[in-house]
N, C-alpha and C positions, 0 to 999 in steps of 0.2 A: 504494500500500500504506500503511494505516495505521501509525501507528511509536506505542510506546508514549510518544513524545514529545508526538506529537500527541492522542493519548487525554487525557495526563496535563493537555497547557494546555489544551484543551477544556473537561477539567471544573474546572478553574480558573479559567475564565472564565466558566462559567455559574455558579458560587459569587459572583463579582463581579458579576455582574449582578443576582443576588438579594440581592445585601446592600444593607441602605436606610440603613445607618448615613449617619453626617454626617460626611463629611473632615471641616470645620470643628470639630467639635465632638471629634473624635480628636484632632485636631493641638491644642487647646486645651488639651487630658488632659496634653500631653507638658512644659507646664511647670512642674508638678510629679515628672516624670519626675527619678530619678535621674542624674547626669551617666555621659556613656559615656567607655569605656577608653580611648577610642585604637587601632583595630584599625589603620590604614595607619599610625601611628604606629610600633608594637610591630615592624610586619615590615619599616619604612624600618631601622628602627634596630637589629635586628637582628644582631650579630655572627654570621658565616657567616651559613650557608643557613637562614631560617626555614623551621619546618614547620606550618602551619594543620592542626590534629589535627582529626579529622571523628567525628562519633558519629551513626551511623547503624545502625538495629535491621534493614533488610533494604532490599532492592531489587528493581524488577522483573523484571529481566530473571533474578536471580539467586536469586530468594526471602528465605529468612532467613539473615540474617549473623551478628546477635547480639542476639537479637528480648528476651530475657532480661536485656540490659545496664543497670547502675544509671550514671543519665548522671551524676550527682553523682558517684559514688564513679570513674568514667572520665573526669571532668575531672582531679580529686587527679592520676590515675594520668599524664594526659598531660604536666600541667605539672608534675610530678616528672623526666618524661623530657627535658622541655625545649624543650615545642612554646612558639610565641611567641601563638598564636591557639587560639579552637577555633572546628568547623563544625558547627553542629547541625541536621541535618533535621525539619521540622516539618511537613512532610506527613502525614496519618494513614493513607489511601484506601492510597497506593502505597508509601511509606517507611515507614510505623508509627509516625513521630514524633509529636511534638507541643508546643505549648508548652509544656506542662509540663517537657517535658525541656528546654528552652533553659532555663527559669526554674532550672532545679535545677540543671544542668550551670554557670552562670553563680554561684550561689551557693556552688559544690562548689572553686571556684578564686579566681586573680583575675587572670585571662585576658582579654582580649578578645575577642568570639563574635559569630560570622555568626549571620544566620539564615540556613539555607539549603532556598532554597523554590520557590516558579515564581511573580514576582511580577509580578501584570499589572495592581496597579489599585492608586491611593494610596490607599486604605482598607490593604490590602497593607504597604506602609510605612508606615505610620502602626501599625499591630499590631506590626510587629516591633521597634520602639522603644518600646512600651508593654509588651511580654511582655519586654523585657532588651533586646535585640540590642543590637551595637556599629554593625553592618556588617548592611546588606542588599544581596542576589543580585541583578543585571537581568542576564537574559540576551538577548543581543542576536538571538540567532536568534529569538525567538520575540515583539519587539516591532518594531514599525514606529516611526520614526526620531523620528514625534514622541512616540511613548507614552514612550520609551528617554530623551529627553530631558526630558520632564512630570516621568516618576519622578525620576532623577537631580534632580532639581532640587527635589522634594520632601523628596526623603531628605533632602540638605544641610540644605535650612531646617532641619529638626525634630534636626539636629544627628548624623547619622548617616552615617557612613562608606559608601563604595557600591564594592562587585565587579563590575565589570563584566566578563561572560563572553563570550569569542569564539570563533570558529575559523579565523577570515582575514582577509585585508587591506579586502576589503568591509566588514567588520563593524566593525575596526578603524578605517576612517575614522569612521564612524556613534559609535561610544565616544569617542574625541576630542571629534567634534561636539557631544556632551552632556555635555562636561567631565568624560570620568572622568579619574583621575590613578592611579587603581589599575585594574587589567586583567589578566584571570583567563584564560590560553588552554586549553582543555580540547582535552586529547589524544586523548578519545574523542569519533569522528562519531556526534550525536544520534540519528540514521537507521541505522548499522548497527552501532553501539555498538562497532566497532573502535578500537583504540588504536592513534594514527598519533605517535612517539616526532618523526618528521623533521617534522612540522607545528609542532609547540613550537619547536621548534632556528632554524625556520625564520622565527616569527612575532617570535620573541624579538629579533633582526636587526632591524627595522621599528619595533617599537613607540620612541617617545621616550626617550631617557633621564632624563627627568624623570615616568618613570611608574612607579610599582613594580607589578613583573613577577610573576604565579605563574601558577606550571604548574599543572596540574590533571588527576585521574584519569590510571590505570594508572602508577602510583609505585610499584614490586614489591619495591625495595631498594637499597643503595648504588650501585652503580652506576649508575642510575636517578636517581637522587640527584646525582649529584656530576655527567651530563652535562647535567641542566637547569641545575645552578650556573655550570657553563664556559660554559652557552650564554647566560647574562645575566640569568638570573630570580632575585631575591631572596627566594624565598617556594615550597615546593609545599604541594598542596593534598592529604592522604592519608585514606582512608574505610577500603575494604574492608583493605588492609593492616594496618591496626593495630585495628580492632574483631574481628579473627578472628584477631590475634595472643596465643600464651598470654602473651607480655609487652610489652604496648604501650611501656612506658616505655624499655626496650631496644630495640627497636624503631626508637622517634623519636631515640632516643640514635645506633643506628647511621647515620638517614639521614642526620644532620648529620654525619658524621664527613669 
């Protein structure tokens, strides 16, 4: 069965195949680039639980979230609430984002922001360090060990922070192996988009302690909150919760509490 994960890198990957731009000539762009925030920074350092705020206009499985949402004036509102990061989606096809909204969301604050994207080709990194990013996404489900490694190791040079996303101890050796230090376990399986709370609790246990930890997807509220912090994670990652909140900023207020 096709899973709207496999739809979604599929035609992410035939985007990267059609693109003739020149790494080299990308990566050349980036030193004139403005210097970046410090996204693994902000959530090491952190007092309690950081919250990575997400600005996301809709999703597949769920349609539209907040198709309407000014990402500038949603950044103000999140680093008001007291997030230490933000997450912006820049998909257009599936998510409605775009770089536009990172550019403006990143201007709107002084945050440090993921791109969050399906990155499968350093053409890939190299854009999200030219459009703002602090922080670019590898998701390990959807790269083979050396692509996961190639990226990783491009991001750094051009001076960019990297999330590396899991869902097991498989995956978790393969993010080591490509030197992440930050590592993102997502609570929802990509294939039936359930939310497994005891996979996080459980991943959390394994990963280094010299790695900073975030939870990721189906964050409903304090509670939720507060048993990813007991179980070791310095960081969660929240979308649909606070983009369909009438008060985000209370909100991210409550998760940390």
């Amino acid at each position: 069965m096709t899973t709207y994960l496999d739809r979604i890198v599929e035609r992410h990957r035939e985007l990267a195949v059609g693109d003739t731009r020149s790494v080299e000539d990308l990566v050349a762009q980036v030193a004139s680039a403005p210097a970046t925030r410090g996204f693994r920074r902000a959530l090491a350092g952190a007092a309690g639980l950081a919250v990575i705020a997400e600005i996301k206009r809709r999703s597949p499985s769920k349609g539209d979230l907040n198709a309407s949402l000014d990402p500038r004036a949603l950044a103000r509102t999140y680093e008001r609430g007291g997030a230490s990061c933000l997450s912006v989606l820049t998909d257009d096809e599936f998510f409605g984002g775009s770089p536009a909204d990172l550019r403006a969301a990143r201007q709107g604050c002084s945050l440090p922001v993921l791109r969050k994207d399906f990155t499968v080709s350093p053409l890939d990194v190299a854009d999200a360090r030219l459009m703002g990013a602090d922080c670019v996404l590898l998701i390990a489900a959807v790269l083979d060990a050396a692509e996961l490694a190639d990226l990783h190791g491009v991001a750094t040079e051009i001076g960019l922070d990297v999330l590396v996303e899991i869902h097991d101890e498989h995956e978790l050796e393969g993010a080591l192996a490509a030197g992440a230090t930050l590592i993102g376990v997502n609570q929802r399986d990509l294939t039936t988009f359930e939310v497994d709370h005891e996979r996080a609790v459980r991943m959390a246990g394994v990963i280094p302690d010299d790695v900073v930890k975030v939870a990721e997807s189906g964050v409903r509220g304090s509670d939720d909150a507060r048993a990813l912090r007991d179980a070791g994670y310095h960081a969660i990652l929240v979308g649909e919760t606070l983009v369909t909140s009438d008060d985000p900023a209370a909100a991210i207020a409550e998760l940390r509490r």
